[in-house]
C-alpha positions as CSV (number, residue, x, y, z in Angstrom):
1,X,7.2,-29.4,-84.1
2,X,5.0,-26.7,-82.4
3,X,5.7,-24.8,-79.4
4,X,2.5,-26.3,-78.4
5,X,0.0,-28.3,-78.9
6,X,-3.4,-27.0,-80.5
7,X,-6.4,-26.7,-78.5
8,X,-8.8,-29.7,-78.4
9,X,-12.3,-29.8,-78.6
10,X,-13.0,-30.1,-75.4
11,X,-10.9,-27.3,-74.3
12,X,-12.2,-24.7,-76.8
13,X,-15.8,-25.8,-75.8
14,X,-14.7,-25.4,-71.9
15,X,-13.0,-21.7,-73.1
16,X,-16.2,-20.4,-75.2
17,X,-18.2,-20.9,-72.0
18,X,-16.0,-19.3,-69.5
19,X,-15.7,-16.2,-72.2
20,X,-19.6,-15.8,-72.1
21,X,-20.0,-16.5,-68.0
22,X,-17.2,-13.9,-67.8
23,X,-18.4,-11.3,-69.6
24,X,-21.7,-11.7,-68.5
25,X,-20.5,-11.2,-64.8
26,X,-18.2,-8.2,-65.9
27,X,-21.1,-6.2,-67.2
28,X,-23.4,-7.0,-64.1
29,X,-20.5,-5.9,-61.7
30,X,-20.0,-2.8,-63.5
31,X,-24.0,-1.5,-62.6
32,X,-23.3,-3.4,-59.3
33,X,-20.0,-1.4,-58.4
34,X,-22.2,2.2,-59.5
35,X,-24.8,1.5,-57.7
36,X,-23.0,0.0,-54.4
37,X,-22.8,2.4,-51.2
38,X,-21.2,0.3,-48.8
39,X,-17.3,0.5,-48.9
40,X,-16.8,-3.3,-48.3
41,X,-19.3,-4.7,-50.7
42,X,-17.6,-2.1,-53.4
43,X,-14.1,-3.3,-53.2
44,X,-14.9,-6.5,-53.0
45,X,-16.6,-6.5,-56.3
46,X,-14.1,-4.0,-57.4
47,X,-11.3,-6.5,-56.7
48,X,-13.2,-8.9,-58.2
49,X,-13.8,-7.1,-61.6
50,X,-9.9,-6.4,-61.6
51,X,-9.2,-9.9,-61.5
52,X,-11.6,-10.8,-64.4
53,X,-10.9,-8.9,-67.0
54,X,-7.4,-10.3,-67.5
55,X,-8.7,-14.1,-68.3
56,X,-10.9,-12.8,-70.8
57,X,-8.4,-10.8,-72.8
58,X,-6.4,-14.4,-71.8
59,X,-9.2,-16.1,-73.5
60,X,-9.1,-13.8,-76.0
61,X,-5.7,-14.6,-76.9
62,X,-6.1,-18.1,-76.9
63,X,-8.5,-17.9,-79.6
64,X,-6.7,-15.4,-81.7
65,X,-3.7,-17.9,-81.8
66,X,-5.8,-20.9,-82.8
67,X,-7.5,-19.0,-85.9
68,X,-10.8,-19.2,-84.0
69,X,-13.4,-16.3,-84.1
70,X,-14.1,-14.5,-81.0
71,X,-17.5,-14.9,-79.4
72,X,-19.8,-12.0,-79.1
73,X,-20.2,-12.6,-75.4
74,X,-21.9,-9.4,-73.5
75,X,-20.5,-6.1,-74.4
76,X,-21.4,-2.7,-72.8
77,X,-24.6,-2.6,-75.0
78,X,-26.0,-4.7,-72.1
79,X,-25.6,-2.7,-69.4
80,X,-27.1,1.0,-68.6
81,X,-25.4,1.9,-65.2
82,X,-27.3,5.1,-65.5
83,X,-30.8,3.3,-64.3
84,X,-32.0,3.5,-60.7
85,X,-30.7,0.6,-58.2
86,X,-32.8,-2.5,-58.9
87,X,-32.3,-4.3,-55.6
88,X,-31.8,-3.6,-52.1
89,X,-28.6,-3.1,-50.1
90,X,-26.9,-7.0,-50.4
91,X,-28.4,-8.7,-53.3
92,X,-25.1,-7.4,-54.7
93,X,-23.0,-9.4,-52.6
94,X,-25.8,-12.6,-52.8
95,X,-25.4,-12.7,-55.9
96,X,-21.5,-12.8,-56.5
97,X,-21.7,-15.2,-54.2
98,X,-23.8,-17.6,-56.3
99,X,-22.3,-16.6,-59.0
100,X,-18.6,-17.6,-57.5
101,X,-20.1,-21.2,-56.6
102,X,-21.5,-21.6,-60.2
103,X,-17.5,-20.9,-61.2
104,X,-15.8,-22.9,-58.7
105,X,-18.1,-25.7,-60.5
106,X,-17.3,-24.6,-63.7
107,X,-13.6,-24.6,-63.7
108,X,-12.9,-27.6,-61.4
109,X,-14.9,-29.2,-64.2
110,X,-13.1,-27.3,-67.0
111,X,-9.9,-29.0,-65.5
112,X,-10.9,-32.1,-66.1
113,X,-11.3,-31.4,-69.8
114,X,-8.5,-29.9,-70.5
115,X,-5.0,-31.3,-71.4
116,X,-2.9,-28.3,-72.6
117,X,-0.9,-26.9,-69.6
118,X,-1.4,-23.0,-69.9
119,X,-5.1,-23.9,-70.2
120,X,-5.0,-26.5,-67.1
121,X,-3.2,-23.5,-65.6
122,X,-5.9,-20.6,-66.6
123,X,-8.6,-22.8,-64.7
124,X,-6.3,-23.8,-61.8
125,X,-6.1,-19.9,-61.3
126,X,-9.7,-19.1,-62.2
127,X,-10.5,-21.4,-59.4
128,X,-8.4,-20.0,-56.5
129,X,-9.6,-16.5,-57.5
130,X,-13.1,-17.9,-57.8
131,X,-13.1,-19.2,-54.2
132,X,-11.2,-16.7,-52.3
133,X,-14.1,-14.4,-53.6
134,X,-16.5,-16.8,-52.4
135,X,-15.3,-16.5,-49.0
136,X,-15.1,-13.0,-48.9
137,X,-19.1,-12.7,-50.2
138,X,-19.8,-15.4,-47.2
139,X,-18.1,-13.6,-44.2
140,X,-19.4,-9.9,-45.6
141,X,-23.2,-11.3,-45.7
142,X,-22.3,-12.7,-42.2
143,X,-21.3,-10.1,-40.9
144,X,-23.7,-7.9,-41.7
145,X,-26.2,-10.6,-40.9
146,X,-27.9,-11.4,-44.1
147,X,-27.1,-15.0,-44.1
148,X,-29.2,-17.4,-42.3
149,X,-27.1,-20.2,-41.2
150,X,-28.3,-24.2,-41.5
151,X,-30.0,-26.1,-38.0
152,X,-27.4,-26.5,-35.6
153,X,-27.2,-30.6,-34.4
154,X,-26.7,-32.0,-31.5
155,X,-22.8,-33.8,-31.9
156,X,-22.8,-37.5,-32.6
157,X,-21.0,-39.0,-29.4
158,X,-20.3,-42.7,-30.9
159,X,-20.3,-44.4,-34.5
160,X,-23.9,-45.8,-35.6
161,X,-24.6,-48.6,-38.2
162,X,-27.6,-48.4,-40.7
163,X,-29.4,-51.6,-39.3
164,X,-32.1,-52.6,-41.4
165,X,-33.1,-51.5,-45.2
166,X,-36.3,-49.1,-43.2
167,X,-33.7,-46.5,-42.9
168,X,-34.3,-46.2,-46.9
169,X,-38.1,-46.0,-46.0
170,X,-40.2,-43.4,-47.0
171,X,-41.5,-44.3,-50.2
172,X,-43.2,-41.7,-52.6
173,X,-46.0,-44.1,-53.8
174,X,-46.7,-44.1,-50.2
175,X,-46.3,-40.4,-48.7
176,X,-48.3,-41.3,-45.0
177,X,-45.7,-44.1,-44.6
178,X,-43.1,-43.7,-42.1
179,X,-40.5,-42.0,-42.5
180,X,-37.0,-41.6,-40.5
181,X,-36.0,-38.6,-39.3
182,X,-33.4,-36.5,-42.2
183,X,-29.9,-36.9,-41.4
184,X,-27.2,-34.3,-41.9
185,X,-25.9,-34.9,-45.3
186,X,-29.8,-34.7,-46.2
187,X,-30.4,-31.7,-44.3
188,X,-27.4,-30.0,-46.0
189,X,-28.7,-30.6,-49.8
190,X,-31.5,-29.3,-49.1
191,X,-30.8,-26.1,-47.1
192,X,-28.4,-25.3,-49.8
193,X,-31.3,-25.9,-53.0
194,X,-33.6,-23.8,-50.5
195,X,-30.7,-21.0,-49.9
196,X,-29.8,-20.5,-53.8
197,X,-33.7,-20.5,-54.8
198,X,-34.3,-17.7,-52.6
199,X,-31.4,-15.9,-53.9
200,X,-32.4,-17.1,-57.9
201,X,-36.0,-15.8,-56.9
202,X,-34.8,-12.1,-55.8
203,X,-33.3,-12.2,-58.8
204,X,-36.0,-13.2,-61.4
205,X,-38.4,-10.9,-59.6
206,X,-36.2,-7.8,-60.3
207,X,-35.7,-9.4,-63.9
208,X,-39.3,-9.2,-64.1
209,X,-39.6,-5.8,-63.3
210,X,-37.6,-4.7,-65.8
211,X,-37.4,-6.6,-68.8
212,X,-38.7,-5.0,-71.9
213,X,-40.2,-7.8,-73.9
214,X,-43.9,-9.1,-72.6
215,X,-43.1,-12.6,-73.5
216,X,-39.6,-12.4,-71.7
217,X,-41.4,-10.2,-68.7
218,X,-44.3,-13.5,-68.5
219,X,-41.5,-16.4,-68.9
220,X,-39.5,-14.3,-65.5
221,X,-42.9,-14.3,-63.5
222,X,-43.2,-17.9,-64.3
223,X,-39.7,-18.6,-62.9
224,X,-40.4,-16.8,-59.8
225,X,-43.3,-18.5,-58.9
226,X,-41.5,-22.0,-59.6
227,X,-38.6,-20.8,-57.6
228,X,-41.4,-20.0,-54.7
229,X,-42.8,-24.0,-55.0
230,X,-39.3,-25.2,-54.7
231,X,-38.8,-23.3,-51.5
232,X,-42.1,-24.3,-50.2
233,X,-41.9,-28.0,-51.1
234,X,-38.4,-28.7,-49.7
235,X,-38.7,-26.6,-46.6
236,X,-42.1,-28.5,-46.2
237,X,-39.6,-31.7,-46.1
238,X,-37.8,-30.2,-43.3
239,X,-40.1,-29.2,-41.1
240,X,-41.7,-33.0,-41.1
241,X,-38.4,-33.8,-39.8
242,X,-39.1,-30.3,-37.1
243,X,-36.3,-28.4,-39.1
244,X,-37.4,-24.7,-39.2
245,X,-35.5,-22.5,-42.5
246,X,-35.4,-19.0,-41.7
247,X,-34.6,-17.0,-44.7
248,X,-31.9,-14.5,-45.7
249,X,-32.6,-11.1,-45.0
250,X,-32.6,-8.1,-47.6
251,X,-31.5,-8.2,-51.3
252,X,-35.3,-8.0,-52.5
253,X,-36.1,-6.1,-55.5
254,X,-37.1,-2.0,-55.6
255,X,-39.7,-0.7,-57.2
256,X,-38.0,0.1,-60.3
257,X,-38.7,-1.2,-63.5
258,X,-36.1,0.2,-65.5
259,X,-33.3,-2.3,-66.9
260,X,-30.0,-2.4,-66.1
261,X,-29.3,-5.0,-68.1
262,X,-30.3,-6.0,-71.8
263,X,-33.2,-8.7,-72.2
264,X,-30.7,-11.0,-73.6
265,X,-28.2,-11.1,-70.9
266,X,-31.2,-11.9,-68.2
267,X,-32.1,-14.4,-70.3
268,X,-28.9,-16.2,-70.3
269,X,-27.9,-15.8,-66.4
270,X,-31.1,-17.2,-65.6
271,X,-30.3,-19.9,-67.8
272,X,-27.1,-20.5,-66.1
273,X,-28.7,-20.5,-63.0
274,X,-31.0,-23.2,-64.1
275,X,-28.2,-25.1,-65.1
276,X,-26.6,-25.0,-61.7
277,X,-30.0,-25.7,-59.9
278,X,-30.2,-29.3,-61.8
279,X,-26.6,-29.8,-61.4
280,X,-26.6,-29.5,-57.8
281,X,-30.1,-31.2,-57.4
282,X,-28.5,-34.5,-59.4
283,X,-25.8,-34.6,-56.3
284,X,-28.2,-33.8,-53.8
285,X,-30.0,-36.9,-55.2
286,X,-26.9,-38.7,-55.5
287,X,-26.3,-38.5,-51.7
288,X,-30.1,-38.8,-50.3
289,X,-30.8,-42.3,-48.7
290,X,-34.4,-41.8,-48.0
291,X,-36.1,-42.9,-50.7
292,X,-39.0,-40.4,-51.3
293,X,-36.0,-37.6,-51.6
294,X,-34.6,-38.6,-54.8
295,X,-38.4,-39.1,-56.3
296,X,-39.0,-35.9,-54.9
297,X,-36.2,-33.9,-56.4
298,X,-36.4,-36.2,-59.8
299,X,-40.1,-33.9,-60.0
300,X,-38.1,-31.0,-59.0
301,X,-35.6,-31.5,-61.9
302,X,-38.0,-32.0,-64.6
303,X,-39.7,-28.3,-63.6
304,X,-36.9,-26.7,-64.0
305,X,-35.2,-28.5,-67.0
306,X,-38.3,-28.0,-68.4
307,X,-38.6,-23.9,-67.4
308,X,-35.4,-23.8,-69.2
309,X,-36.1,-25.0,-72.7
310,X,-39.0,-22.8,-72.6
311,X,-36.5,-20.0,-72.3
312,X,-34.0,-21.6,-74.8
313,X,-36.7,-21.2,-77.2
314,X,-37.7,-17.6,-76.9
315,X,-33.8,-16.9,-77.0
316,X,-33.5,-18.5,-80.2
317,X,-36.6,-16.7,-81.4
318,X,-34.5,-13.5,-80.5
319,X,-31.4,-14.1,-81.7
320,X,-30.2,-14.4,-78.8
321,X,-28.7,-17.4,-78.1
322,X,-24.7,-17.4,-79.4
323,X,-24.4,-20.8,-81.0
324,X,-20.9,-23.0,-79.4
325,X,-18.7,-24.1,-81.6
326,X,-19.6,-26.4,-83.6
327,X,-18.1,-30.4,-84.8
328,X,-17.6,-30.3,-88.1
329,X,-20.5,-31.7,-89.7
330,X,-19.4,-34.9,-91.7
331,X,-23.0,-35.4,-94.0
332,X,-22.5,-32.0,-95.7
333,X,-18.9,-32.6,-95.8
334,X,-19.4,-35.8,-98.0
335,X,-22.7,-34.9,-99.6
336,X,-23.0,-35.9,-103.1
């Protein structure tokens, strides 16, 4: 009998993407950590960086001992640390931030698909890495004021009963209906989609800077200006409610337009982000009551799933796009 079981499918599908998120954020904090000039922000991606590269030689391993080829990933070929800073003083720190909530999804979900215990194990310590970065990111940015914070509420001072099927009201085939005022859970799904579209906007403005190909330079302009309606339609819900949404401050883009980072690699983390943004939409529409929120954020959805098969195709055109492993394909198998 084996020392161990061999990996499942699910489990080398949940390890293939955790080896290309990682090395994608690996090579970003490396330009990150050269270009940062505040001591704080620099050790915490430092420490971060540190703790990485460990789990992907982990990976690594893994793979190695199961016969299975290693994925190409991001290597150093898609990262010049040499360019000048592409964004301002705390985009860094935004955007571990994001990044570290996109992994604490990521591996809680990874848990569930996995079986073997050194690999429950790897995620189980991914995700206490994952969010004790997270709350480093958050009290840095609030410290140094960069964070706007949700609306304060007034406290609830007795348990309330939904009394009647109006409180669902607010029907999209009927937009100058009445519609109830947005209650917390409401307000807190769509601060947070407003929150990580800003952030995903600073970021696809300074990948549109940069990028090298026209066609990926055009497909980056059109994702800011989506990211820019998403803001503007869902802080437009809020303020019907009279919920104002002050903004972060800094983290913009410079004026540079050199690359950091190779065309491919922007590519895929702003298809990562995508991926996030529908995820955490669907719950958000999980846990809306009002009825012409779902409807809205259904429209939402489709925008952005659809922004991102545009960009799957011009990464396949490219070469870009590393192929998962695959099922074995039974026709061809058995083909006469």
């Amino acid at each position: 009998m084996p020392e161990k079981p061999g990996i499942t499918s699910s489990e080398l599908g949940a390890l293939w993407i955790t080896y290309q998120q990682k090395t994608m954020i690996s090579r970003i904090l490396e330009y990150f950590i050269e270009k940062a000039d505040d001591e704080k922000a620099t050790k915490i991606m430092t420490d971060l960086y540190n703790e990485i590269e460990p789990y992907v030689k982990k990976i690594t391993e893994v793979f190695q001992s199961e016969g299975a080829v290693i994925p190409v990933g991001f290597t150093s070929q898609d990262v010049n640390k040499e360019v000048p800073k592409l964004y301002d003083n705390g985009f860094d720190i935004m955007f571990v931030r994001l990044m570290k909530e996109i992994s604490m999804a990521l591996h809680t979900l990874n848990i569930t698909m996995s079986y073997r215990e050194d690999i429950v194990m790897l995620f189980k310590e991914l995700t206490s890495i994952t969010q004790g970065v997270y709350n480093s990111c958050t009290q840095y940015l609030n410290e140094k004021g960069m964070t706007a914070r949700p609306p304060y509420v007034s406290m609830p001072k007795s348990v309330e009963f939904v009394k009647d099927t109006s409180y669902l009201g607010g029907l999209a085939i009927n937009p100058f209906g009445e519609k109830r005022t947005l209650n917390t859970v409401e307000v807190a799904h769509l601060y947070h989609a407003i929150e990580t579209n800003i952030t995903g906007m600073q970021m696809i403005t300074g990948f549109a800077q940069c990028a090298n190909d026209p066609e990926v330079k055009k497909f980056f302009l059109k994702g800011a200006e989506l990211a820019k309606s998403i803001i503007k339609e869902l802080q437009e819900t809020l303020l019907q409610s009279g919920i104002q949404t002050p903004g972060p401050s800094g983290g913009n883009a410079t004026r540079s337009t050199i690359s950091p980072f190779s065309d491919k690699m922007m590519m895929y983390c702003t298809s990562l982000f995508c991926s996030f943004s529908i995820g955490g939409n669907s719950v958000g529409t999980a846990f809306s009551l009002r009825n012409d929120l779902p409807a809205k954020i259904v429209i939402i959805m489709k925008d952005i799933f659809q922004y991102a098969h545009e960009g799957a195709k011009i990464m396949i055109r490219n070469g870009w796009m590393e192929e998962p492993p695959q099922m074995e394909e039974r026709k061809q198998l058995i083909k006469l």
